[in-house]
N, C-alpha and C positions, 0 to 999 in steps of 0.2 A: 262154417268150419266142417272138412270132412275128415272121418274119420273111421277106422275099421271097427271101432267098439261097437257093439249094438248093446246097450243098456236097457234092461228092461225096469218097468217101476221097482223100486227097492224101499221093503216094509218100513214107515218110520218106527224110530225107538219109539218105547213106551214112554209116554211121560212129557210135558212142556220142554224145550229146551232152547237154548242158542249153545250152535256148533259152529264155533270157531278152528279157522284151520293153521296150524302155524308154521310157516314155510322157510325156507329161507333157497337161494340162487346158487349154492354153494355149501361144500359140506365144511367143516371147522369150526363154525361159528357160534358153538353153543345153543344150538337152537333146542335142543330136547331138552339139556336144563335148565333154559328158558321156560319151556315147558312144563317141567317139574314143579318147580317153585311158585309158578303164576299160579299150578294147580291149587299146591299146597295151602298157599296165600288166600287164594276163595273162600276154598275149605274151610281154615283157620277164621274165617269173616265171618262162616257161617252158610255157605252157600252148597247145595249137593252136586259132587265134582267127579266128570269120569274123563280119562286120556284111552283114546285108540292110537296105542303106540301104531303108527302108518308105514313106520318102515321096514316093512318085510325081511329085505336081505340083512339089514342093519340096526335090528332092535336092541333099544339100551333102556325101556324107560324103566322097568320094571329092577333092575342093578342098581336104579339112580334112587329108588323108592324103598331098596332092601328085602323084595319080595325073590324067594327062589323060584328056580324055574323047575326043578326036580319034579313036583306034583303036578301034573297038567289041569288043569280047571275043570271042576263038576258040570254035568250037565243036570238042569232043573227040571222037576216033572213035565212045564209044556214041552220039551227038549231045548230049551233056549240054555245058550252054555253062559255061565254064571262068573264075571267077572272076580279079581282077585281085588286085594282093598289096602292100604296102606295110606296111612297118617290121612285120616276120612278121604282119600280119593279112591275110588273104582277106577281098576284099569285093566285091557287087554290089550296081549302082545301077543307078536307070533315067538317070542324066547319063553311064552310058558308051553308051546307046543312043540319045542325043541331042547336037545340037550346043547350047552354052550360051547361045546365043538362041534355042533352040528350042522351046516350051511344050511342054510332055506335055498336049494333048487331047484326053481319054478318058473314054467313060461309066464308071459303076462297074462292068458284066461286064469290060472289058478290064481295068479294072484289079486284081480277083479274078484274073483270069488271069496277067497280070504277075507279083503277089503269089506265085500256087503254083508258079507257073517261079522264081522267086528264091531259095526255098527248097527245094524239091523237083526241080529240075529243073536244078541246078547241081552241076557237080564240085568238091563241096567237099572230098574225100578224108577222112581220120580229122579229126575235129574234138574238141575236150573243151567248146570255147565257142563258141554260134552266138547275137551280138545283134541284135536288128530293135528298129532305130532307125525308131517310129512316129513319123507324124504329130501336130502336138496333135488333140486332141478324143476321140471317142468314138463316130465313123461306120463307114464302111461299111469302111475297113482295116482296124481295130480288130476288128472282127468276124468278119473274114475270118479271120485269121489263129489269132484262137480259138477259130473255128471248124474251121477245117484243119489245123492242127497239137495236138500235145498238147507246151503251154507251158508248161516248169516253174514260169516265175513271169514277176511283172512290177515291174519297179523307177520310182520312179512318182519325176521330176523337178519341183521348184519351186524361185519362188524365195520370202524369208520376207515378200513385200509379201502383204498380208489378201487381195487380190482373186485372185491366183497361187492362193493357197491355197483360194481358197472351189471354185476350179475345180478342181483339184489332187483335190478330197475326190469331186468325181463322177470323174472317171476314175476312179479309186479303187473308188468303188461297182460301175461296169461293170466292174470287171475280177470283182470276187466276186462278180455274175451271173453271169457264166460258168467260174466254177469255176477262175480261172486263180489262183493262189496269192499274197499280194503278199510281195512277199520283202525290201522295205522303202523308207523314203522318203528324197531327197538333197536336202539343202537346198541350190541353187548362188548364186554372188553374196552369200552370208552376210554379207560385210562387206569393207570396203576398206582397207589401211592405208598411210597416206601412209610415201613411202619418205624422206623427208625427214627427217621428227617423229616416226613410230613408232606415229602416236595411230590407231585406229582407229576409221572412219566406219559406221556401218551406216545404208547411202543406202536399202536396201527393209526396213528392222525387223530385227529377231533376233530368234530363239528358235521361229520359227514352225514350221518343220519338223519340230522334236521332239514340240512341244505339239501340231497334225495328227496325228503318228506315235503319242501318247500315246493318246489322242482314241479311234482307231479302234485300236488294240491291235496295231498291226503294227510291226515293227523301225525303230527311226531310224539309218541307214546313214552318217553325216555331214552334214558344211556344207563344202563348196568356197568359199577367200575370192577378191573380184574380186581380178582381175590381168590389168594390161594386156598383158604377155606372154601369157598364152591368147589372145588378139586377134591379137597380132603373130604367134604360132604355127601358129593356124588358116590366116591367109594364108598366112603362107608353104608349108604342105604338112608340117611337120613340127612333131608335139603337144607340148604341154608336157612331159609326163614325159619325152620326149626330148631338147628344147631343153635347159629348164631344169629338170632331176629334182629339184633339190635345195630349189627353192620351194616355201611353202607349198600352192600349190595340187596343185603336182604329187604332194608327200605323199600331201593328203589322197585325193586318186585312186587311191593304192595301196596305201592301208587301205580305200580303199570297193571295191577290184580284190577284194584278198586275201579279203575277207570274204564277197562272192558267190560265191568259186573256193571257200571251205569249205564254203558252203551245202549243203545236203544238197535233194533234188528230193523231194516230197511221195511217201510211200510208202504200201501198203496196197491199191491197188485192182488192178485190172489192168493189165497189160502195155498200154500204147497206143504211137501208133495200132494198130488191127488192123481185118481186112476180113474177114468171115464171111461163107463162101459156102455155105450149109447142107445144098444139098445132098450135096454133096464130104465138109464138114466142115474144107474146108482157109480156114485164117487166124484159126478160132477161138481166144478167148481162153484160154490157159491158167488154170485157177483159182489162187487166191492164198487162202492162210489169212483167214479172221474172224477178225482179234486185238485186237478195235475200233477205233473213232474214229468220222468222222462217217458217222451214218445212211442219210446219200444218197449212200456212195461204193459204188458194183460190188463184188466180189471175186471174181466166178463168174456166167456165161450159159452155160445151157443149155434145151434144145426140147425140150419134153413134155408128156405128154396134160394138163395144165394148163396149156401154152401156154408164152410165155418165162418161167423161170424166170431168178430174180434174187436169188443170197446178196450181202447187201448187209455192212459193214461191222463193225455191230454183231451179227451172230450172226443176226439173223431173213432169214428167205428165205421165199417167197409166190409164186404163176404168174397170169399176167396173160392170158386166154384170148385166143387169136390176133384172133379178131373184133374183142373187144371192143378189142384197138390200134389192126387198122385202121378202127374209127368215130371212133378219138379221136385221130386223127391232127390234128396243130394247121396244118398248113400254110395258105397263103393257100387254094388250091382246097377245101381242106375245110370251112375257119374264115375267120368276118368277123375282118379284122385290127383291125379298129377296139372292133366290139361282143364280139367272139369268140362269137360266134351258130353253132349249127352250121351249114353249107352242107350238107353231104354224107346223103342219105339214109340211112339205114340200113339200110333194105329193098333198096337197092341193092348193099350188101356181099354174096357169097353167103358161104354158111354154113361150106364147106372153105376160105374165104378162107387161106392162110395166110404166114408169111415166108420169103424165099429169101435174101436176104442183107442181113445187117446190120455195120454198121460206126461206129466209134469217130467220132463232132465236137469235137476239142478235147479239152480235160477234162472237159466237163458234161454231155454226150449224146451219144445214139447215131444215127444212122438204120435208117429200116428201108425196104425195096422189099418188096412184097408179090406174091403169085404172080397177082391181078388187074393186074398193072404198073405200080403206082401206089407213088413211091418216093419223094416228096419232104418226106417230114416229119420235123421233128428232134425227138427225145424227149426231154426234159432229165431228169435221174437224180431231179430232183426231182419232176418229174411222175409218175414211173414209180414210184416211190416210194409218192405220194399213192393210184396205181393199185390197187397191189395191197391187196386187198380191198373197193378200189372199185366202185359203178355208173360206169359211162360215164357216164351224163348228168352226174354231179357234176364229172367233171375238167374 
């Protein structure tokens, strides 16, 4: 994948965590009070629970939670800026750094940077659950973040109308581009039942969510039914599993809560994030047993006279000769982003070219800075992969 971000390693939070991202292909869908409520739900179980409300131009989560945005957030003696708190969830948004007529406009570097402050640059204290409530689509947040963090998974919101879903299945795709795990899909608005007659309306289809979720082979997590109290809820500042625990919707919330608190975070590769500074040796990855699974997962980097080694998943390990990286560096300056032509001479690399520090992008690549000063290319585990045993010209 190329692309014009250059990511640099980004601090982990303080604390154990699994950071789930929850997306959706489209906006309408409820996805942030999905959000909310899942949080709540944790919380309520017991579990210590923070939301990086994700969407910059369009933050709601902190309205849905009953937190004003009038006092902007303290900043804490390390200077780490100190999350606000609502019904036991920690959460920031960019509506605590704005007034509510106020647009957030921002290119995409500000908003990358926004993004790694939210998560990396907040006192979030010991956490067990950290959610980023994305944007819809599949741009330049989306990217960021799986790019900069290492996300155990992404729970991916629709609702069961066909068009919901056709979009629904490309978020989907992007998210297993970038190695981020999907840990399964929520059908919301599944269906309405008149409180009068009992009869139940399905105003956007049934069944759609599971049959998506069948489809591409990933977990169907439930169906949330409409309820106008989630409406009345969200305004008022306090979520349904609060208001009203004992409706169906709010149920369903704390079966789809409980079941991502069992989840288990994809295991087998190496410790991430990590920052390897070669020459020291300090932030290198610990090795991890080959006890298999997939092909293109790490288990072990190390630097030797055949250049980065790489024991990968399934038991085979191969060295990729320092050069030969930095020629096939995919970044814009090397690589046409369009044709993927190479830019970059060859004859211009010298021959002791080699790496000084590399570090972890997400779940799917790594970076590398090279000892000519040239650091901006992301390697995907699949490329690297392709590499070893490679010519350069082919990758």
């Amino acid at each position: 994948m190329t692309t014009q971000l250059q990511p640099q390693p980004a601090t982990a939070p303080a604390g154990p965590r699994r950071m789930i991202a929850v997306s959706s292909g489209k906006g309408g869908v409820g996805k942030s009070t999905v959000t909310v409520n899942l949080a709540v739900a944790m919380a309520r179980a017991g579990l210590r629970v923070g939301i990086v409300d994700a969407d910059v131009y369009g933050p709601s989560i902190p309205g849905m939670l009953g937190i004003s945005g009038n006092a902007p957030p303290a900043m804490g003696p390390d200077r780490r800026v100190m999350p606000s708190e609502a019904h036991g969830v920690r959460i920031i948004s960019m509506a605590m750094l704005t007034d509510d007529d106020q647009p957030s406009i921002l290119r995409g570097p500000m908003v990358t940077k926004y993004l790694r402050m939210f998560v990396g640059q907040v006192a979030w204290g010991e956490l067990d659950m950290l959610l980023l409530d994305l944007p819809p689509g599949t741009g330049d947040i989306q990217l960021t973040l799986a790019q900069s963090f290492p996300l155990t998974g992404a729970v991916v919101v629709s609702t069961p109308q066909d068009v919901s879903l056709k979009i629904a299945r490309r978020g989907l795709r992007m998210m297993e581009q970038v190695h981020v795990p999907i840990l399964g899909v929520i059908e919301n608005m599944s269906g309405f039942t008149c409180p009068t007659c009992g009869e139940v309306s399905h105003i956007f289809h049934q069944g759609g969510g599971a049959a998506i979720a069948t489809e591409l082979g990933v977990p169907f997590l439930g169906k949330v039914p409409l309820d106008p109290a989630i409406v009345d809820s969200g305004d008022d500042g306090v979520p349904l599993v609060v208001a009203h625990p004992d409706s169906p919707a709010a149920q369903a919330y704390c079966r789809i809560a409980a079941a991502l608190s069992a989840g288990q975070a994809a295991a087998g590769g190496v410790a991430l994030p990590f920052d390897w500074n070669v020459a020291t040796g300090a932030g290198k990855p610990a090795p991890v047993p080959a006890t298999g699974g997939p092909q293109d997962l790490p288990c072990a980097f190390d630097l030797g006279a055949a250049g980065l080694e790489i024991l990968w998943a399934d038991g085979e390990t191969r060295g990729i000769p320092a050069r030969d990286l930095r020629i096939a560096c995919p970044c814009a300056a090397c690589r046409d982003e369009v044709t993927g032509a190479r830019l970059l001479d060859p004859e211009a690399v010298p021959l002791t070219v080699a790496p000084t520090r590399i570090w972890s992008v997400g779940n799917y690549a790594i970076g590398i800075a090279f000892s000519d000063g040239h650091g901006s290319g992301i390697y995907t585990y699949q490329a690297l992969r392709r590499m070893q045993g490679a010519e350069t010209e082919d990758v």
